[in-house]
C-alpha positions as a Python dict, from the first residue, in 0.01 Angstrom:
ca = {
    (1, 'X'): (0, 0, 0),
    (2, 'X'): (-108, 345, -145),
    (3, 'X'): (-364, 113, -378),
    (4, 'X'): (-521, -61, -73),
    (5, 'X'): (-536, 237, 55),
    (6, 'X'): (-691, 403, -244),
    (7, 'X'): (-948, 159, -260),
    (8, 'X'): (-1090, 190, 84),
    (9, 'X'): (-1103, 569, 42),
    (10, 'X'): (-1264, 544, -267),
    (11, 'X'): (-1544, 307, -88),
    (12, 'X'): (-1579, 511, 207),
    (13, 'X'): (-1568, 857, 41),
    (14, 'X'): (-1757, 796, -241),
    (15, 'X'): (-2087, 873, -164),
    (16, 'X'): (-1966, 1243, -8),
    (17, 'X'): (-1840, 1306, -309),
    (18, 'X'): (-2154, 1242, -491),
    (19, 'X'): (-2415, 1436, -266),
    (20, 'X'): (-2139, 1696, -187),
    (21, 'X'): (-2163, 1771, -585),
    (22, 'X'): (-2516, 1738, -573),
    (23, 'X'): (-2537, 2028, -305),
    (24, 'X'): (-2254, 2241, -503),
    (25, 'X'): (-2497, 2212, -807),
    (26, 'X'): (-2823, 2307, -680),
    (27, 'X'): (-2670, 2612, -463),
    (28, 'X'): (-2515, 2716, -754),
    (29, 'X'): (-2854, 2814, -916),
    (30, 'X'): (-3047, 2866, -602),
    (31, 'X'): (-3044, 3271, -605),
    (32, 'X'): (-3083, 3254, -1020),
    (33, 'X'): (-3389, 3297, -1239),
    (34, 'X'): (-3329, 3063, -1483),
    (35, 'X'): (-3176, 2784, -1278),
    (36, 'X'): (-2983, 2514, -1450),
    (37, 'X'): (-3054, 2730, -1795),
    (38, 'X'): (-2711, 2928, -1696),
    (39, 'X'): (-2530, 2587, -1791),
    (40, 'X'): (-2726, 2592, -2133),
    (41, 'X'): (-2715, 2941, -2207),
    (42, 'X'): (-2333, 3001, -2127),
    (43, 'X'): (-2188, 2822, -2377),
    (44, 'X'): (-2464, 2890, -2622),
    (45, 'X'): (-2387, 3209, -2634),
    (46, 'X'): (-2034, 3174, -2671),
    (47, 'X'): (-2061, 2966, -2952),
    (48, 'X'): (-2317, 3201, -3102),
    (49, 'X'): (-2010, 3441, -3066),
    (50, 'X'): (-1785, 3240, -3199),
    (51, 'X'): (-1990, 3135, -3467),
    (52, 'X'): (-2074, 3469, -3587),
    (53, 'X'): (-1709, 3606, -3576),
    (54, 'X'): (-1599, 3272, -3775),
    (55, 'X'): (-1839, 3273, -4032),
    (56, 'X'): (-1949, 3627, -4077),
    (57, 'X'): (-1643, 3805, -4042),
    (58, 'X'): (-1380, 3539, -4142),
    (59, 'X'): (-1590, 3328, -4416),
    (60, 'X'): (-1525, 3006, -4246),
    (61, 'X'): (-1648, 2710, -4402),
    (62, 'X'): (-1634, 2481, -4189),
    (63, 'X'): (-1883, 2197, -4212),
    (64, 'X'): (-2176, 2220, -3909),
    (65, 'X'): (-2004, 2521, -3750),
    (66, 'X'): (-2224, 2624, -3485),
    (67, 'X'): (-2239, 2226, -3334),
    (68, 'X'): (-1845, 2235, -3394),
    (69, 'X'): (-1748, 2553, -3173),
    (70, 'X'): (-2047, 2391, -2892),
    (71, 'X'): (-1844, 2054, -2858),
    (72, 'X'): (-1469, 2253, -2845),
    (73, 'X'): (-1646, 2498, -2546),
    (74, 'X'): (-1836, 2158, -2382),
    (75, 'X'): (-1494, 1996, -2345),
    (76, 'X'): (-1292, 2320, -2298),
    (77, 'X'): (-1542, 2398, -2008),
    (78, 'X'): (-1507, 2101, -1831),
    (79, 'X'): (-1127, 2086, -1844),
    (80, 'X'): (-1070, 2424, -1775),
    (81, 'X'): (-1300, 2529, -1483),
    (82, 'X'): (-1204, 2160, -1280),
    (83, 'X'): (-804, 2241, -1352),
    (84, 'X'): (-868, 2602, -1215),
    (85, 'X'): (-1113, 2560, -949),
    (86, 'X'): (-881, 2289, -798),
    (87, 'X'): (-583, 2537, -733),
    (88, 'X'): (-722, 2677, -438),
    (89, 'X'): (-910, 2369, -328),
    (90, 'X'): (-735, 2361, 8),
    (91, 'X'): (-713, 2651, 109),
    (92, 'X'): (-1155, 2690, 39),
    (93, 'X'): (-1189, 2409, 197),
    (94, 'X'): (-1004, 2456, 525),
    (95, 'X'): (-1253, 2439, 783),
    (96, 'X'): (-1316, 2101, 652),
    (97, 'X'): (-1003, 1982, 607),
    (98, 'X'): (-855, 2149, 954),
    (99, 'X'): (-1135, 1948, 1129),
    (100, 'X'): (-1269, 1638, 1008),
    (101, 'X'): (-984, 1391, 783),
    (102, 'X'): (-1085, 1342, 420),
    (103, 'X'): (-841, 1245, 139),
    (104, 'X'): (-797, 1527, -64),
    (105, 'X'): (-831, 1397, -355),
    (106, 'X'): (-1222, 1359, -253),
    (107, 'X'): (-1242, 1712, -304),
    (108, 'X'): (-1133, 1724, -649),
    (109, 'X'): (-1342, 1383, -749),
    (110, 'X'): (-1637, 1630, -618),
    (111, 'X'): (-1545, 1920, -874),
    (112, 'X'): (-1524, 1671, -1143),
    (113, 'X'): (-1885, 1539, -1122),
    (114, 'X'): (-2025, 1871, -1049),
    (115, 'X'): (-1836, 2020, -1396),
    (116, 'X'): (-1888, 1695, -1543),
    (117, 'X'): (-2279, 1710, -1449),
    (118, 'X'): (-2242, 2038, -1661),
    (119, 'X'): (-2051, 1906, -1965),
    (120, 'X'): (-2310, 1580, -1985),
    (121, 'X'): (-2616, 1853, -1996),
    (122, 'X'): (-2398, 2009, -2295),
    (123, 'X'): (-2345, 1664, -2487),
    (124, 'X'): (-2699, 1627, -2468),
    (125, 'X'): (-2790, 1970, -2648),
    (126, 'X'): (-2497, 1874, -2901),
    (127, 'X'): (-2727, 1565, -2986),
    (128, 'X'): (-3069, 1770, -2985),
    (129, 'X'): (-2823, 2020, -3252),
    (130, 'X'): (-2718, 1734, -3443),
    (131, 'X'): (-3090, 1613, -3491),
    (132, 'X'): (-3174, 1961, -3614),
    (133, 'X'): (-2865, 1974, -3849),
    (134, 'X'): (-2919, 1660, -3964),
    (135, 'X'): (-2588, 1523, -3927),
    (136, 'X'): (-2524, 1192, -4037),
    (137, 'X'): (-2435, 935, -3742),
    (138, 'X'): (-2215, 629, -3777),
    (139, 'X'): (-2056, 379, -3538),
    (140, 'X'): (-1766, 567, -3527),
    (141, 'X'): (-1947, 769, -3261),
    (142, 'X'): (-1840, 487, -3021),
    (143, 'X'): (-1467, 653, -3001),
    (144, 'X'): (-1673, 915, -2791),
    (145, 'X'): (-1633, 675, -2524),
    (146, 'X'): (-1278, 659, -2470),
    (147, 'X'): (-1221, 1006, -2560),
    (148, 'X'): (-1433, 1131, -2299),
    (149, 'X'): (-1265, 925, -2070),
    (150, 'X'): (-926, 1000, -2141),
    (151, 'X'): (-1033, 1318, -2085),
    (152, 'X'): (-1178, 1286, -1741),
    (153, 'X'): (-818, 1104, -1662),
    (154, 'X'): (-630, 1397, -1755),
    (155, 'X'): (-821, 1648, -1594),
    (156, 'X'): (-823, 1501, -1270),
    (157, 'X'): (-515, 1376, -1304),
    (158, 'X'): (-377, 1748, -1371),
    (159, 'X'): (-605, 1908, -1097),
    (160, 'X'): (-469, 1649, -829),
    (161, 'X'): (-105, 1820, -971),
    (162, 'X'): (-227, 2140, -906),
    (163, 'X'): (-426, 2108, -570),
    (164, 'X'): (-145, 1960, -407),
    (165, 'X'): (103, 2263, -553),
    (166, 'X'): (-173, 2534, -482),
    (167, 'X'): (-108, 2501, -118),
    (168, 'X'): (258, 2555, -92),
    (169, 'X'): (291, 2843, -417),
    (170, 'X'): (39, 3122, -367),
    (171, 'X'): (77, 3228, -722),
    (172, 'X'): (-62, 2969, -903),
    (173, 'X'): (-335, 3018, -962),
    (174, 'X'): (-246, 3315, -1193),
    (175, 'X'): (-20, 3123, -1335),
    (176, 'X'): (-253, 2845, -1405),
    (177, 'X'): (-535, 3142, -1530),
    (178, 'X'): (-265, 3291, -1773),
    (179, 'X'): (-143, 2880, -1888),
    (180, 'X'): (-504, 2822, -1991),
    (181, 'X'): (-602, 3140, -2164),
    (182, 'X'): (-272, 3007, -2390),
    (183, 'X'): (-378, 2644, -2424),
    (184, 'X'): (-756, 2805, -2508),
    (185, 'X'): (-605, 2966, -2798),
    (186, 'X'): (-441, 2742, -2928),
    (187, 'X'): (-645, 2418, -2881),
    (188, 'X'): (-860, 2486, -3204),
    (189, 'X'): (-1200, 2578, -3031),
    (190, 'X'): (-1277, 2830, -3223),
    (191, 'X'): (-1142, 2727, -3572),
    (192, 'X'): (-987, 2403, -3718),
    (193, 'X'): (-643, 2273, -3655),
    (194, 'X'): (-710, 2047, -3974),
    (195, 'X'): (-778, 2315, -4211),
    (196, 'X'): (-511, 2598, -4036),
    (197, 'X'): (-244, 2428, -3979),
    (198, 'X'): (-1, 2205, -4250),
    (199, 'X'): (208, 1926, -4123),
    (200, 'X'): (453, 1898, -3965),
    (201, 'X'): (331, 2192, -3703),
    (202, 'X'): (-89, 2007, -3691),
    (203, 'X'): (82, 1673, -3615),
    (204, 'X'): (323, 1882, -3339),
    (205, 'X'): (8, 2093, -3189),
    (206, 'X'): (-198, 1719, -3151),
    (207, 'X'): (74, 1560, -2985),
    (208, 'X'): (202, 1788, -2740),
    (209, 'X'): (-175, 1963, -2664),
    (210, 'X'): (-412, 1699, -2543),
    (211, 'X'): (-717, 1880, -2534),
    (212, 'X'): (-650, 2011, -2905),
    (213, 'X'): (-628, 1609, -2957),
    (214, 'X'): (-955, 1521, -2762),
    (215, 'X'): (-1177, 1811, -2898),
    (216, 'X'): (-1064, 1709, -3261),
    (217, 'X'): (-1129, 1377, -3174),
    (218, 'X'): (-1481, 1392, -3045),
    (219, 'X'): (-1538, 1642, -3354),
    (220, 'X'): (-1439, 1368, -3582),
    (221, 'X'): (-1605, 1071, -3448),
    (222, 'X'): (-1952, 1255, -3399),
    (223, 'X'): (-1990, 1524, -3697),
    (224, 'X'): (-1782, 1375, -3999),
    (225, 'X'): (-1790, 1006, -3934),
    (226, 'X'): (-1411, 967, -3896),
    (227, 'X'): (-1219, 749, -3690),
    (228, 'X'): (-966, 973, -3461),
    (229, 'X'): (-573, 926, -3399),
    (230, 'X'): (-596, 650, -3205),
    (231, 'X'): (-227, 599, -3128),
    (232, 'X'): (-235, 967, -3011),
    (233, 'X'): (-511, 893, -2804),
    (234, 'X'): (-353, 591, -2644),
    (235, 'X'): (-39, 806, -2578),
    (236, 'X'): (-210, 1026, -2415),
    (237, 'X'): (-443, 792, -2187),
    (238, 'X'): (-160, 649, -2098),
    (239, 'X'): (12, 981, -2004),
    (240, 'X'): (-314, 1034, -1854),
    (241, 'X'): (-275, 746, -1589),
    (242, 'X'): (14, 850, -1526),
    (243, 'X'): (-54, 1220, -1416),
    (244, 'X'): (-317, 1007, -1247),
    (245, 'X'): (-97, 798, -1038),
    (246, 'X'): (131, 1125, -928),
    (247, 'X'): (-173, 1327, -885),
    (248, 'X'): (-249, 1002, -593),
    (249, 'X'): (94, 992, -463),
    (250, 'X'): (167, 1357, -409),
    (251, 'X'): (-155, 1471, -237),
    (252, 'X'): (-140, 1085, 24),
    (253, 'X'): (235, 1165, 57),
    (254, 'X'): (168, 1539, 211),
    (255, 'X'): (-156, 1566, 277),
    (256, 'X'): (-59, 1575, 679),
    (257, 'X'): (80, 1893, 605),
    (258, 'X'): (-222, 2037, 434),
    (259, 'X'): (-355, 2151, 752),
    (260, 'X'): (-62, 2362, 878),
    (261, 'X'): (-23, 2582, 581),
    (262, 'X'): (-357, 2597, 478),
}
């Protein structure tokens, strides 16, 4: 029932999704100078940061640094500002939701494309850096494919989780804030897992972070020409599916009740 159902949201819903995103992005930039440049130039000059505290101060030498810290803060970016945003989803949206029905889970779909707009912008510099760099390019690129979309499973499978919990607890979203910071830290962004950390603890970080696992893995399949951990990978899109399939359940199961407390 909840598939059928699923379905014929998914069909009629769709397209508000899309243009809803559309009209998120452009107001975004509408009062700004620059325009669109802000989703350039922010994590630029982060990993300009990064890259200058890592290799200046700390002598790190790790291979194509400034492309490495750019593809940790495209993913981290993405993840992060869709699992956040979506805490208080309800509650910003409540003159739509008091009013006119739409399946909540519309409203995340819509933060995903518009922070998924912004992470496809930043893939595309990464390839413009990797032409500068000169960094050799192999077929193992491919594994970028299900990488990225095990990622887009587990974000919106964890910001389903948290919209439906961010109308009944009114503290979670610090609690989600303070969460991230921690997984940030300690999902090798700004250095390298492979060269930190010795087994067991690098095989322990991989398999209970998964965006430590994902940003590793799209580091190794597009700037050293290595094939990922691909039975971590299908742990984890299967994980993925299932936050997923909870993330459905939880938000068509009380979603009637939205409206009062919101």
């Amino acid at each position: 029932m909840m598939w059928k159902r699923l379905i014929r949201d998914l069909k009629r819903y769709f397209s508000y999704a899309k243009y809803s995103a559309r009209s998120d992005l452009k107001s975004e930039v509408a009062s700004s100078y620059l325009n669109w440049l802000w989703w350039i130039l922010d994590p630029l000059m982060f990993m300009l940061v990064y890259t200058f505290i890592a290799v200046v101060v700390f002598k790190s030498q790790v291979r194509y640094f400034p492309i490495f810290v750019f593809i940790g803060l495209t993913f981290w970016n993405f993840f992060s500002k869709t699992v956040q945003g979506s805490v208080k989803l309800i509650r910003n949206n409540q003159n739509i939701v008091s009013k006119v029905y739409i399946p909540k889970f519309i409203l995340v779909l819509e933060r995903l494309f518009v922070n998924g707009f912004k992470m496809l912008i930043s893939l595309l510099l990464v390839i413009v850096m990797m032409i500068i760099w000169k960094v050799p390019v192999t077929w193992r690129v491919i594994y970028m494919i299900p990488v990225i979309v095990i990622l887009c499973l587990l974000t919106f499978g964890l910001s389903c989780i948290v919209t439906h919990f961010g109308v009944f607890v009114d503290d979670l979203y610090n609690v989600v804030q303070i969460l991230l910071r921690l997984v940030f830290y300690l999902s090798g962004i700004f250095y390298s897992i492979e060269n930190r950390l010795k087994d067991p603890l690098r095989t322990v970080m991989l398999s209970v972070n998964p965006v430590a696992l994902l940003i590793q893995s799209g580091r190794q399949c597009l700037l050293y020409s290595m094939v990922p951990a691909r039975k971590l990978l299908l742990l984890w899109g299967a994980a993925s599916c299932l936050l997923v399939v909870i993330g459905f359940h939880v938000i068509y199961k009380y979603e009637n009740s939205y409206v009062k407390i919101s």
